[in-house]
C-alpha positions as CSV (number, residue, x, y, z in Angstrom):
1,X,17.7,17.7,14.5
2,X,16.0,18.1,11.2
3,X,14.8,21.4,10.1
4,X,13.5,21.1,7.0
5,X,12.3,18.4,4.5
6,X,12.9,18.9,0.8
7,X,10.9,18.2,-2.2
8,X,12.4,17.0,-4.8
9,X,11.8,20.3,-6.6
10,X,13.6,21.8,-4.0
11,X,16.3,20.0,-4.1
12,X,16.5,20.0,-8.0
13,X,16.3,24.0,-8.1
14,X,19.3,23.8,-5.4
15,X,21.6,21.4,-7.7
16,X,20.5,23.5,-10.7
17,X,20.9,26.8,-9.1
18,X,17.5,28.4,-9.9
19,X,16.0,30.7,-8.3
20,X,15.1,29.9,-4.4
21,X,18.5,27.7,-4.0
22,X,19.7,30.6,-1.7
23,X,16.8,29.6,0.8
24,X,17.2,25.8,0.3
25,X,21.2,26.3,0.8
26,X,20.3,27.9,4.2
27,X,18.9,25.2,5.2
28,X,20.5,22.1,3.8
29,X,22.7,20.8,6.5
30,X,19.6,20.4,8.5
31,X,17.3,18.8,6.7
32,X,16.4,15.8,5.4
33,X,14.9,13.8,2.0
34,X,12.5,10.9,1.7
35,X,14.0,8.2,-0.6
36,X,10.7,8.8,-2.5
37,X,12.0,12.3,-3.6
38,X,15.1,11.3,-4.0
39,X,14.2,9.0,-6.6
40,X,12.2,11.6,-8.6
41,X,15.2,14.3,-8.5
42,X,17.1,11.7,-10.2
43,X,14.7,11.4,-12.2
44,X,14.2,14.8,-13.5
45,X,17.9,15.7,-13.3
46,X,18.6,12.8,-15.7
47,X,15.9,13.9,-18.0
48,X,17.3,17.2,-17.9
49,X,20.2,15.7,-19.5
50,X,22.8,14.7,-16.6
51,X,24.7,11.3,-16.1
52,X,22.9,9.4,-13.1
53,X,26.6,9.0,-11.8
54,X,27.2,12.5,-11.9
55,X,24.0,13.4,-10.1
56,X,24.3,10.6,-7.9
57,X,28.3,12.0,-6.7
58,X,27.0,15.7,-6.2
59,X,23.9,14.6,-4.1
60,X,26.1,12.2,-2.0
61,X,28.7,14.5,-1.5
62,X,25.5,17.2,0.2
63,X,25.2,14.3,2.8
64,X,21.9,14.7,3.1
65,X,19.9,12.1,5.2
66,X,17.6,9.9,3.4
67,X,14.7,8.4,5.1
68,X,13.4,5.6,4.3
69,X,9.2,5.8,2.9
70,X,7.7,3.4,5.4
71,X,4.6,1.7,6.4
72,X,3.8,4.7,8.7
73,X,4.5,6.8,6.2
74,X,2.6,5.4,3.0
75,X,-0.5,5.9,5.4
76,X,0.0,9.1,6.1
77,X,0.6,10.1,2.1
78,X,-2.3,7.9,1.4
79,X,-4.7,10.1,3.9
80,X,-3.5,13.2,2.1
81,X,-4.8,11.6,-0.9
82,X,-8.4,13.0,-0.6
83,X,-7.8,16.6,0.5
84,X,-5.2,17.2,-2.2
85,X,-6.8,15.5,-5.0
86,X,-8.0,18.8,-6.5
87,X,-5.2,20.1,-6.5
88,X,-3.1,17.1,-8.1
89,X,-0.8,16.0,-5.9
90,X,1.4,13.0,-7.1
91,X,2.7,10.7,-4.6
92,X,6.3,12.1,-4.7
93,X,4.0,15.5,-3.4
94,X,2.3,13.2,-0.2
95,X,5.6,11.2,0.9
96,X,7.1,14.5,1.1
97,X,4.5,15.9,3.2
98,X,4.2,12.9,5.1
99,X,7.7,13.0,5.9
100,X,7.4,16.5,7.0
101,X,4.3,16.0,9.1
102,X,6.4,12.7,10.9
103,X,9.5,14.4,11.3
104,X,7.3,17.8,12.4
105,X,9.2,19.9,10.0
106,X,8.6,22.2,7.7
107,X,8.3,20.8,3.8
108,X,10.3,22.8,1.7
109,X,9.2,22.6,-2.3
110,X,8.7,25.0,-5.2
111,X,5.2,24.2,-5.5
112,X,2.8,26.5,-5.1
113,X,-0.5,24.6,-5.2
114,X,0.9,23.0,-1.6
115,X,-0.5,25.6,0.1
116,X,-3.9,25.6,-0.6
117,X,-4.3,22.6,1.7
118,X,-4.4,22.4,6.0
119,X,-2.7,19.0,6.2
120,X,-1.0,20.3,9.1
121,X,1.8,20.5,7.7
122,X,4.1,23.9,7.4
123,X,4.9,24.1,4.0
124,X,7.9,26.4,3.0
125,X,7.9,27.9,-0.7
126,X,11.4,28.9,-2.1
127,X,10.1,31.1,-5.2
């Protein structure tokens, strides 16, 4: 059963061991990633100077599930859109949540600005 859904922030401040890893590491063996946010940590860990290989190998050996962003939902990230357009959400932000809202578990993320909206969603912020 999946307890938590993480960000890509999350999940980047876990593999760089920032502050707030302690509270994603508690929760890491049930939770879950959208291949949306998956994408963007290797992304950002790349720009931070790793090999994709490398990142690709630590991540893999986590064996964390990856969900697939499907039709179901890229509508529910699209009807965040709206509500969280003040506060400039990217879509990496909404597949997250939308994952979260399917899945009915809590999005964990370092962002802040997440919980200034009611999308339903519980929204977990490690620092």
């Amino acid at each position: 059963m999946v307890e938590a859904v993480l960000d890509a922030s999350a999940l980047i401040a876990f593999l760089r061991e920032e502050p707030g890893a302690d509270k994603v590491a508690a929760v890491l063996t049930r939770s879950c990633i959208s291949a949306v946010n998956l994408a963007e940590t290797y992304g950002k860990m790349v720009e931070h100077g790793k090999r994709l290989e490398d990142v690709a190998y630590q991540i893999e050996r986590l064996r964390i599930p990856v969900v697939p962003f499907d039709a179901e939902q890229a509508q529910i990230a699209a009807s965040f859109w709206k509500p969280t357009r003040s506060v400039g959400m990217s879509l990496g932000d909404r597949a997250c949540l939308a994952l979260a809202l399917k899945t009915a578990a809590p999005a964990f993320t370092t962002e802040g600005e997440w919980l200034k909206g009611d999308l339903g969603v519980r929204v977990v912020k490690i620092r």
